[in-house]
Structure formats: structure tokens, C-alpha cells
C-alpha positions as CSV (number, residue, x, y, z in Angstrom):
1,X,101.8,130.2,155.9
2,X,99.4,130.7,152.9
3,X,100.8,131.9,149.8
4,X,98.5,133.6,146.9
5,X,99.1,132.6,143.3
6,X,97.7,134.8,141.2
7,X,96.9,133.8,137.7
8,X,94.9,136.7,135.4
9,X,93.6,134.2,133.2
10,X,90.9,135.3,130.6
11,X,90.8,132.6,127.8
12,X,88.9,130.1,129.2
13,X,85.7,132.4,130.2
14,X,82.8,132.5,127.4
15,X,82.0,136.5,128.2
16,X,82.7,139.6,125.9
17,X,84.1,141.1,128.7
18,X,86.9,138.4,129.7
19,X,89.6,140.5,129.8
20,X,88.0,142.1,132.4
21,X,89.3,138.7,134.4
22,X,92.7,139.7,134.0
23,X,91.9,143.6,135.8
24,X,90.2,141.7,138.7
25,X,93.0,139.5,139.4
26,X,95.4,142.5,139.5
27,X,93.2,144.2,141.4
28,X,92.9,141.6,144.3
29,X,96.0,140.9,144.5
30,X,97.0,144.5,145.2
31,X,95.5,143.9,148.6
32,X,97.2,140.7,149.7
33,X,100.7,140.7,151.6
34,X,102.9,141.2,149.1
35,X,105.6,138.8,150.4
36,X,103.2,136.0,150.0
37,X,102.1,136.7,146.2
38,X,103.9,134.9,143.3
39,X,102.4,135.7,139.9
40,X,102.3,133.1,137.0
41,X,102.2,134.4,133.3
42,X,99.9,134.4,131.2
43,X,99.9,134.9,127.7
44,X,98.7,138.5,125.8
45,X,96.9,136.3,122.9
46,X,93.4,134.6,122.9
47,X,94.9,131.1,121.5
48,X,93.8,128.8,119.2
49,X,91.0,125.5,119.4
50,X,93.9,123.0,118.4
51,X,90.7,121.1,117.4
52,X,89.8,120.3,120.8
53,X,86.7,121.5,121.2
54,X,87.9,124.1,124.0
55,X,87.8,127.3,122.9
56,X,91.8,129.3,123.0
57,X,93.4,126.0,123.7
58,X,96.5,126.6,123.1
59,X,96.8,129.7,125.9
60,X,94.8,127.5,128.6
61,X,97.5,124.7,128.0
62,X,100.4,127.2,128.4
63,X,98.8,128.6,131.9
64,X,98.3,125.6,133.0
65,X,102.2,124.7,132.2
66,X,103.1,127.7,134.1
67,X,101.2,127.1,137.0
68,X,102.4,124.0,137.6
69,X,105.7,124.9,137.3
70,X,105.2,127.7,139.7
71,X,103.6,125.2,142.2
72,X,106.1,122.7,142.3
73,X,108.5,125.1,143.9
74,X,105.7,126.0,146.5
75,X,105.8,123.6,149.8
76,X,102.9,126.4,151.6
77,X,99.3,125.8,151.2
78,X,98.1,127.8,148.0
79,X,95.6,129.8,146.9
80,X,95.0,130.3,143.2
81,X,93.3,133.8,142.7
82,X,92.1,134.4,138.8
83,X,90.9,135.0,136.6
84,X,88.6,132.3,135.0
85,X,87.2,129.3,136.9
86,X,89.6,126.8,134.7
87,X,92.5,127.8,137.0
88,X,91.5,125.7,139.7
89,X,92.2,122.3,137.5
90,X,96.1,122.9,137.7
91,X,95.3,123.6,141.7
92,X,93.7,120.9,142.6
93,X,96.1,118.5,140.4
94,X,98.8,119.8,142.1
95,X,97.6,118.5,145.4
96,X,95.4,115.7,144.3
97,X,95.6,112.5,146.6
98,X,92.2,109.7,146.2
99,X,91.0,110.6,149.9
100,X,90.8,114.1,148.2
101,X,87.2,115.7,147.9
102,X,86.6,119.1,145.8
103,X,83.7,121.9,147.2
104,X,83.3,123.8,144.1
105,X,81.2,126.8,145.2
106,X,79.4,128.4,141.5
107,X,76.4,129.8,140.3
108,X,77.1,128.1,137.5
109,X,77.8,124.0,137.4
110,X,80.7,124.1,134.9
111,X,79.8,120.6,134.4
112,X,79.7,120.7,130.6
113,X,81.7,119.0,128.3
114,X,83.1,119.2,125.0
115,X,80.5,117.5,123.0
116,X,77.4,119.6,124.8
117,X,79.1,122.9,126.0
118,X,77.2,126.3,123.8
119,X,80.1,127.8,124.0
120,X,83.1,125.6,123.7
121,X,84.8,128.1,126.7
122,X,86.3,126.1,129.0
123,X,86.0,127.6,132.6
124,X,81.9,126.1,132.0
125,X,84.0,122.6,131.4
126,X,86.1,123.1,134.6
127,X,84.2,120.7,137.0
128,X,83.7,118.4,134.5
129,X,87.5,118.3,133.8
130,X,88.1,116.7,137.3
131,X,86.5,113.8,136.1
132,X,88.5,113.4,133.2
133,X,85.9,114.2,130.3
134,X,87.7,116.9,128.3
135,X,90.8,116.2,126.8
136,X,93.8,114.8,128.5
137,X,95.9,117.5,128.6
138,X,93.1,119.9,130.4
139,X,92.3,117.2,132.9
140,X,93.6,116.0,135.9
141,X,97.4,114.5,135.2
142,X,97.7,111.7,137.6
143,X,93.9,110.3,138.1
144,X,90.3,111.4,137.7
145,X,88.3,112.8,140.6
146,X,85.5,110.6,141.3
147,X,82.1,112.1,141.2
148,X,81.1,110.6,144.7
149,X,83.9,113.2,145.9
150,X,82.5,116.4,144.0
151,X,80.4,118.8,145.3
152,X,78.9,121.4,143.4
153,X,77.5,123.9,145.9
154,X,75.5,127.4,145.2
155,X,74.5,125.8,141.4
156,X,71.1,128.1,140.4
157,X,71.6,128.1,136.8
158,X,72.3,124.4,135.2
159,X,72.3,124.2,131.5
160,X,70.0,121.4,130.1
161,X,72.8,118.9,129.7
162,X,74.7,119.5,132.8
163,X,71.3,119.4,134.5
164,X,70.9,115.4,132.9
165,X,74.2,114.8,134.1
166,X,73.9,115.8,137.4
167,X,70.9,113.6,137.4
168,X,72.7,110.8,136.0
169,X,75.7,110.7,138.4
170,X,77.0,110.5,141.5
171,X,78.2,114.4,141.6
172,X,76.4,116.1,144.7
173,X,74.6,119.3,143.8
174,X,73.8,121.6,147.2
175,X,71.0,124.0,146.5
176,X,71.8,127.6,148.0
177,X,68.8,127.3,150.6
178,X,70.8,123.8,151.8
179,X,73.7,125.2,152.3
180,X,72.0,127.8,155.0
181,X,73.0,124.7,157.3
182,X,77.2,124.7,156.9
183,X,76.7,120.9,158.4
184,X,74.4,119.6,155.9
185,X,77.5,120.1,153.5
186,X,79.8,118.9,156.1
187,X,78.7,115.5,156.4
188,X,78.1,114.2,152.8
189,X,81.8,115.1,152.3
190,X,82.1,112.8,155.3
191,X,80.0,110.3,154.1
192,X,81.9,110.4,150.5
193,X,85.0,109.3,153.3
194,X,87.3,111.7,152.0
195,X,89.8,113.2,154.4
196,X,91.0,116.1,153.0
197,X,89.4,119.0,150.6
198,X,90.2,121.7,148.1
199,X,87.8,124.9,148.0
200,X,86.8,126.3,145.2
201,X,85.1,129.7,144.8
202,X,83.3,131.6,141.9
203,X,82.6,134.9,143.3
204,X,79.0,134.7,141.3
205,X,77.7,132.3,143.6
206,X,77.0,135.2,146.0
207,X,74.3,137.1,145.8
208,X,74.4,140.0,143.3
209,X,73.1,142.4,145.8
210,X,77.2,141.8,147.4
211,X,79.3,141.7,144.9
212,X,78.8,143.8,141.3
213,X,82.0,142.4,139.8
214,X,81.2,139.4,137.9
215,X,79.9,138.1,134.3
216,X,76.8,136.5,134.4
217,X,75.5,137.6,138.4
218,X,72.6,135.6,138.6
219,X,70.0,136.5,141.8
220,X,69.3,134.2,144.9
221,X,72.9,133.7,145.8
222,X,74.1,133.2,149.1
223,X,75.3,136.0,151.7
224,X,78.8,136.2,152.2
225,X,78.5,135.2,155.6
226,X,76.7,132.2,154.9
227,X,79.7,131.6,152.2
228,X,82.4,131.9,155.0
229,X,80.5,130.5,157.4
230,X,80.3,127.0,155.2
231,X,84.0,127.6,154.6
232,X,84.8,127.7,158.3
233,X,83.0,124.4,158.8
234,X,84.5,122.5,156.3
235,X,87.8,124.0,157.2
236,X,86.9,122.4,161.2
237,X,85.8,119.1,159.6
238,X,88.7,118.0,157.1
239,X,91.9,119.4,156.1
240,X,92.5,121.9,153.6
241,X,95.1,120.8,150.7
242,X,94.5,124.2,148.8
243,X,92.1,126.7,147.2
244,X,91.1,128.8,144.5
245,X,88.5,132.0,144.1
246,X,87.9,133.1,140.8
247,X,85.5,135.5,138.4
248,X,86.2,139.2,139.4
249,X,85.7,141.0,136.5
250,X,85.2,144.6,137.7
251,X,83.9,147.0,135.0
252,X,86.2,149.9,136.4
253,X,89.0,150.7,139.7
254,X,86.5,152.3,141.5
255,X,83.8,149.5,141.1
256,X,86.7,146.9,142.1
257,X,87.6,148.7,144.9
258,X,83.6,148.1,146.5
259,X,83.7,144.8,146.1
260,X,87.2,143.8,147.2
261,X,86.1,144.0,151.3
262,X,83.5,140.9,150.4
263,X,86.3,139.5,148.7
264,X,88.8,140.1,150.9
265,X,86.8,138.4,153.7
266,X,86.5,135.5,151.5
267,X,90.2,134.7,151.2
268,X,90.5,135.4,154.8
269,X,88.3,132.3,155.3
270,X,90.8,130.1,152.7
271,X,93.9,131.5,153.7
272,X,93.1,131.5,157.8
273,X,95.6,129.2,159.6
């Protein structure tokens, strides 16, 4: 059994229109089963930097309490449905293990850190905190991911630093074009010899022509049957410690209600037993 966590998180997103996070959350999970959707709380105010660089601190650090707590009761497979990208860190720590790998499917890296994000949100820091380079209480609890076992898949739009770091490391970046091969993917998680994965997916790594609903849609993206296809694959290939899909942000109910068959779909391909 699958269970949907649903966490309408807005503080870590950089956009004028993060609230808009919060209505897309809501709005997806109004179509899953509700027997198997548990909600986490999040709070009503933006938060404070507490100095750390990371932009509404203070709120990320009590969602990320509350998640945790709501996961540690959980003994199903989850999948986290936001709301920002950030979410996923308290997923994946929850079932981190060191033959763990991490497919984080973005148009966006979110490979910044603190010292060279523009924007000091941290959903554009979420990748990076697997590796341990924000601060401590953002990152993973136990130990960091390494970067041999992150892969960054659907990336179109780097900024210049995460572009340099990318370069710099070990953290695998799959173009949209090599992903039109599921297997491609498939076997450098292989070769990285991890056994089990967590998926993670930021609905703007599709291609805007499929889904209106997000912040920054950037063009090129992959179909959404070329997303669940890679999902499928992976899913045959290693198995799957838990999920996340993130960055609905519908501008009204009726534009929410197009896109939620793509999306639907999409969760379908996590939550499938």
C-alpha cells in the first residue's frame, strides 16, 4: 500500500506566487484515495532567515519537524506531494540507507547553495542539501548523500554556479534528449551500485505544452510519457524506498483541474505496486 503525504509547503519557493504551492497541493490531493492521505501542517507565516542564509527558515525547519514526525508512524511506502521542491529532503532522510541513490527529475538543478544561491529560497538549495552543504538542520540527519548517487535528470536551466559545480563533481546530470532512452538512466544508477532509489519529481521538468501549472515553465521538457516511462524502468531495475512530486502552482480551480490528469498519471507511476 502507498500512502500520500501531503505537505502545502510555500516558504521554501523563490516565486511571487508561492502561495499558489499551497492551492496545488490541496488541489491534488482531492483526487487521491482519501483513506490513504495524511496531511502534515504547515505553518500560515512566511518565517524568518535565523541568519542562515535560507530564506523563511524558521517555517522550513518546523515542516520539516512535522514531517518527520508524521513519517515515523508510517510503515507504507510514501509519497510526499507539495508544495515546494524542499519537501523531499525530510523524504528521502526518512528512508535514507548508503546503497540509497536519489533521481531528482527538475527543470531546474536546485544544486545551489547558500553562499551562491540569487535568491537565498531554499527549494533551488534542495539537491544540494543531500549532500550536506546547507546548514545542518536542513540537511540530511543521519549522513550525506554522495554525489556519485545523485542524479539530476530533465536540468535545462543551470544557474552559472550550479553549472561549475556540476562540472566539478561527481553528481550526474541527464539531458532531457538522454533520457528519451529510460535505460541510459537505468544503468548509471547501476553503475553508482546503489540498490535502492527515491524519485523525485518537479512537475516543470515537463514540457510546458503539458502542464500550465508551474512557476518558472521552461520549454523543451520532456513528454509525460517519456517521464513515466523512465519511472517505470527504474521502478523494474531497483527498489523504490519512497517518492516525492512537487511545484503545482495552478493560477485558478479550473486551470488545476487541466492539469491534474498529467499529474495524476504521474503519481500513478510512483504509487503503482
Amino acid at each position: 500500500m502507498t500512502r500520500f503525504v501531503i505537505v502545502p509547503q510555500w516558504q521554501g519557493s523563490p516565486s511571487s506566487r508561492a502561495m499558489a504551492l499551497a492551492d496545488g497541493a490541496e488541489a491534488i490531493s482531492g483526487d487521491l484515495p482519501r483513506a490513504s492521505v495524511v496531511r502534515v501542517s504547515v505553518p500560515i507565516e512566511a518565517g524568518e532567515s535565523l541568519d542562515s542564509g535560507v530564506l523563511r527558515a524558521s517555517s522550513l525547519h518546523k515542516v520539516r519537524r512535522s514531517i518527520a514526525d508524521v513519517l515515523a508512524s508510517e510503515t507504507d511506502r510514501c509519497v510526499l506531494i507539495g508544495g515546494d521542491c524542499s519537501i523531499a529532503v525530510a523524504g528521502i532522510d526518512h528512508v535514507y540507507h548508503p546503497d540509497l541513490a536519489v533521481i531528482w527529475f527538475d527543470a531546474h538543478a536546485d544544486l545551489n547553495s547558500t553562499s551562491t544561491s540569487p535568491s537565498g529560497a531554499f527549494a533551488g538549495m534542495a539537491a544540494r542539501a543531500l549532500l550536506g552543504d546547507v546548514p545542518a538542520e536542513l540537511a540530511l540527519s543521519a549522513e550525506n548523500l554522495t554525489p556519485e548517487r545523485l542524479f539530476v535528470a530533465g536540468s535545462r536551466a543551470l544557474d552559472d554556479e550550479e553549472a561549475t559545480f556540476v562540472a566539478e563533481s561527481p553528481v550526474s546530470l541527464f539531458s532531457v534528449d538522454a533520457l528519451r532512452e529510460p535505460q541510459t538512466l537505468v544503468e548509471a544508477v547501476r553503475a553508482s551500485g546503489a540498490k535502492r532509489i527515491y524519485i523525485h519529481v518537479d512537475l516543470d521538468v515537463l514540457d510546458p505544452a503539458h502542464v500550465t501549472g508551474v512557476q518558472n515553465p521552461m520549454p523543451f521538457g520532456l513528454e509525460p510519457t517519456e517521464l513515466t516511462a523512465t519511472i517505470a524502468a527504474l521502478r523494474a531495475a531497483f527498489d523504490l524506498s519512497g517518492a516525492s512530486l512537487a511545484g503545482f502552482a495552478p493560477a485558478t480551480p479550473a486551470a488545476a483541474v487541466e492539469d491534474l490528469g498529467t499529474i495524476l498519471r504521474i503519481i500513478g507511476a510512483l504509487a503503482a505496486v
